[in-house]
C-alpha positions as CSV (number, residue, x, y, z in Angstrom):
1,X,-17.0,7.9,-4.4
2,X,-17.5,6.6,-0.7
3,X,-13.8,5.5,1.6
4,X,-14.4,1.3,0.5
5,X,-14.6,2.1,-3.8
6,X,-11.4,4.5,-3.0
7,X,-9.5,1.7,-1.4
8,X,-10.6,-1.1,-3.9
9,X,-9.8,1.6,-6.5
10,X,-6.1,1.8,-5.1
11,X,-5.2,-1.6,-4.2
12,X,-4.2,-4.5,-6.2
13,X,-5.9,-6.9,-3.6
14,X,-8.3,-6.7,-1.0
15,X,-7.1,-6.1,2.4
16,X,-8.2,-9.1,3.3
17,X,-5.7,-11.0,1.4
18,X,-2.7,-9.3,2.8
19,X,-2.5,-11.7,5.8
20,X,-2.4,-14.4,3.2
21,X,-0.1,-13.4,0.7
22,X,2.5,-11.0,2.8
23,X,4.3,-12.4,6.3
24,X,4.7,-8.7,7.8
25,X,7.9,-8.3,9.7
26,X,9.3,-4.8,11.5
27,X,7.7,-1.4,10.8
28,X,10.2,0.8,8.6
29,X,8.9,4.0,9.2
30,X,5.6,6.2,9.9
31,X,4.4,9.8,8.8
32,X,1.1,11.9,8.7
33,X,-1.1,9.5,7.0
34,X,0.5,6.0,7.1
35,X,2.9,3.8,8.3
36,X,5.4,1.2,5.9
37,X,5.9,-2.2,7.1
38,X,8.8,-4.4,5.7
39,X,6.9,-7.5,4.8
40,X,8.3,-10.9,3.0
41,X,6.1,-12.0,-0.1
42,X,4.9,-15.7,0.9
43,X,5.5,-17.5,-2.4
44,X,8.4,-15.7,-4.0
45,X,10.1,-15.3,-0.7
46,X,10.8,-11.7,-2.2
47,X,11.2,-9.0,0.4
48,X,8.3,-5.9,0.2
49,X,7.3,-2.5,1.5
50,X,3.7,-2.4,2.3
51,X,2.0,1.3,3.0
52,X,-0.7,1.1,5.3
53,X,-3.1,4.4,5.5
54,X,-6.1,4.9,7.5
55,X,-8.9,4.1,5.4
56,X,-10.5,7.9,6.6
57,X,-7.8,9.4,5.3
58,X,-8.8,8.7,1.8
59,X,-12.1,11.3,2.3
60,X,-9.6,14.0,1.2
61,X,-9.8,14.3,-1.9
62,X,-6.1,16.0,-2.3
63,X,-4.8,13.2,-0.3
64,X,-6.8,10.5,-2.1
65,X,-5.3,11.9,-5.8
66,X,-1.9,12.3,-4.6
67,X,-2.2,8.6,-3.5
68,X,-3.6,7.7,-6.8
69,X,-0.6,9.3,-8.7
70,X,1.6,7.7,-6.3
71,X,0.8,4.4,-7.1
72,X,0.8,4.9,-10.9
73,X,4.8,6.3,-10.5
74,X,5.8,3.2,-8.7
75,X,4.2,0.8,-10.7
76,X,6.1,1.9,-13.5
77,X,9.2,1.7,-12.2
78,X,11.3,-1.1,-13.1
79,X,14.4,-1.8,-11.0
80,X,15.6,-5.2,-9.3
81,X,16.3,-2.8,-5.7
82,X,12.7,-1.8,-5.9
């Protein structure tokens, strides 16, 4: 699977649409393979984290599957904090 099916894989919306549906505000922190933005959701007003990776990182495989199982924990966690 090429670097653009990997991301499109991963993400709930294109990258594209960020800009439009997230106002991104101060960066929260940064590590080896991405930085996390504190960003303000643009119709619910609801404050977000949003993970941004460089898109060549996801040639690892190892990286690219830890991502992937990542995303599946979070998305089933269910808290108003989070």
């Amino acid at each position: 699977m090429d670097v653009e099916a990997r991301v499109k894989s991963l993400a709930d919306v294109e990258v594209t649409d960020i800009g439009q549906r997230y106002k991104m505000q101060e960066e929260l922190g940064s590590g080896a393979q991405a930085t996390v933005y504190q960003a303000v959701a643009k119709k619910s007003q609801r404050k977000v984290a949003i993970k941004v990776l460089d898109a060549k990182e996801l040639e690892d495989d190892d990286l690219f599957d830890a991502l992937r199982m990542e995303i599946m924990i979070l998305k089933q966690l269910k808290h108003p904090y989070i």
